[in-house]
C-alpha positions as CSV (number, residue, x, y, z in Angstrom):
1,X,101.4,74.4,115.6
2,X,102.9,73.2,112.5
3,X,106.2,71.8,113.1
4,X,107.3,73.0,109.0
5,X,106.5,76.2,109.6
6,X,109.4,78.4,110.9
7,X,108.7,82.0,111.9
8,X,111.1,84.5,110.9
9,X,113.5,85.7,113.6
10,X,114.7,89.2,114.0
11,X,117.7,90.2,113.4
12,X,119.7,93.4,114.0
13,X,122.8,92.1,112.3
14,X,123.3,90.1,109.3
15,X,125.6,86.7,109.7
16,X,128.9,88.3,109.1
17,X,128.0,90.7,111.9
18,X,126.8,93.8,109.9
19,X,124.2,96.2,111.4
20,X,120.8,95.7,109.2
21,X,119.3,99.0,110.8
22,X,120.3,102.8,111.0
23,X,121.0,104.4,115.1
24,X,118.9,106.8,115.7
25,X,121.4,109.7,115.5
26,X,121.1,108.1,111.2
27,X,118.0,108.5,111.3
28,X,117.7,112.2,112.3
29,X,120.9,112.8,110.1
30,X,118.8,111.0,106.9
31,X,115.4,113.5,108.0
32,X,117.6,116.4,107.9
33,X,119.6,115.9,104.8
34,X,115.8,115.1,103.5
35,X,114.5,118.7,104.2
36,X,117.1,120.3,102.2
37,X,115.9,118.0,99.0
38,X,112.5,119.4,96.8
39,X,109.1,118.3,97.9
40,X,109.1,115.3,96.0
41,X,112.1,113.4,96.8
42,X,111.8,114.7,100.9
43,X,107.9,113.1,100.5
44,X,109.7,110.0,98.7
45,X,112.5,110.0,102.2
46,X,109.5,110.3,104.5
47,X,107.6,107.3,103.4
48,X,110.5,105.4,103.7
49,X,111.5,106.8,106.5
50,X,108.0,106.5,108.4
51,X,106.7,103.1,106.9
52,X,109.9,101.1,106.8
53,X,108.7,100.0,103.2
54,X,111.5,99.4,101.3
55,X,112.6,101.7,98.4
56,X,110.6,99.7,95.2
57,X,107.5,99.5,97.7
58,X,107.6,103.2,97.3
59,X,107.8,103.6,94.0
60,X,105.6,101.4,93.2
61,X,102.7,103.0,95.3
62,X,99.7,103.9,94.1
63,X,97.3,107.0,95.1
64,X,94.6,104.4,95.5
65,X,96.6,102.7,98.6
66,X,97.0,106.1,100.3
67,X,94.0,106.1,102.6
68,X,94.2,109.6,103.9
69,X,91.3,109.7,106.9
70,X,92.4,106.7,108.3
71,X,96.0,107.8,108.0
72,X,97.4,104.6,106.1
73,X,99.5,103.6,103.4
74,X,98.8,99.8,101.7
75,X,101.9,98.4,100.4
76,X,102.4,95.7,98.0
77,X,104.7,93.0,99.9
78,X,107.4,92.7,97.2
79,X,109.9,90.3,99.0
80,X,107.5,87.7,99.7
81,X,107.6,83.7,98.1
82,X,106.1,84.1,94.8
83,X,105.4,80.1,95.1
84,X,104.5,78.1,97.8
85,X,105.4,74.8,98.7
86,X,103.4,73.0,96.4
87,X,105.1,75.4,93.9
88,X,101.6,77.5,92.9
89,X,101.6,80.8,92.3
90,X,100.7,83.0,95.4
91,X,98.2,85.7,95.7
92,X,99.9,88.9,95.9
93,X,99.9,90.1,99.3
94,X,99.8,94.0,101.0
95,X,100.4,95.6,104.3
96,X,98.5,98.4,105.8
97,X,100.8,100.8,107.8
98,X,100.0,103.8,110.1
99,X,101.4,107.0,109.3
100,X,101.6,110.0,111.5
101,X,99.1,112.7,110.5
102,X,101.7,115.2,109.0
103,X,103.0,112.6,106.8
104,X,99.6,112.1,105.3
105,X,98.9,115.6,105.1
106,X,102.2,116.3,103.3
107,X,101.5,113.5,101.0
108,X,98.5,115.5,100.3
109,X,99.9,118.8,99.8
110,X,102.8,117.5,96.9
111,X,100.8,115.5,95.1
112,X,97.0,116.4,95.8
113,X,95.9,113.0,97.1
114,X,92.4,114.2,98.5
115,X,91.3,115.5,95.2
116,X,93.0,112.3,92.9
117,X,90.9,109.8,94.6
């Protein structure tokens, strides 16, 4: 193994001791202040909610990255090193994640995924 490289470590609080992640009693609290929202935005609370993307890897997604039978959504990595170290420009990189069925259904049902692609 490369003795430069360091793998990230991680971390449920940040250095001054702050909690990075919601309890789960949050998390149920954020799905059910999410069904009382319209379609769109409760969709747009489920993704994050179900993918852990982060709120402009969201917005930025694209029907195209939303593979329906296999129950995916691709993500564009957007906090990643736009340089590496011999300071050239990286390829943009993109993360597959599973999503429960219903998710991908509902994704479906707002905004017609099936019949876009």
């Amino acid at each position: 193994m490369d003795d430069d490289f360091i793998a990230p470590e991680m971390r449920l609080f940040s250095p001054k001791g702050d909690r990075l992640y919601l309890t789960a009693n949050e998390r149920a609290r954020f799905l059910g202040a999410a069904h009382q929202e319209k379609p769109i935005n409760r969709i747009f609370c489920h993704v994050l909610h179900y993918t852990g993307c982060r709120s402009s890897e969201a917005l930025e997604l694209d029907f195209s990255r939303i593979a329906v039978n296999d129950r995916e959504i691709t993500f564009r990595t957007l906090k990643k090193r736009k340089y590496d170290q011999q300071d050239r420009i990286k390829q943009q990189q993109y993360r597959a994640v599973p999503v429960p069925k219903e998710r991908i259904e509902h994704l479906d049902l707002v905004f017609g995924v099936r019949g876009i692609q």
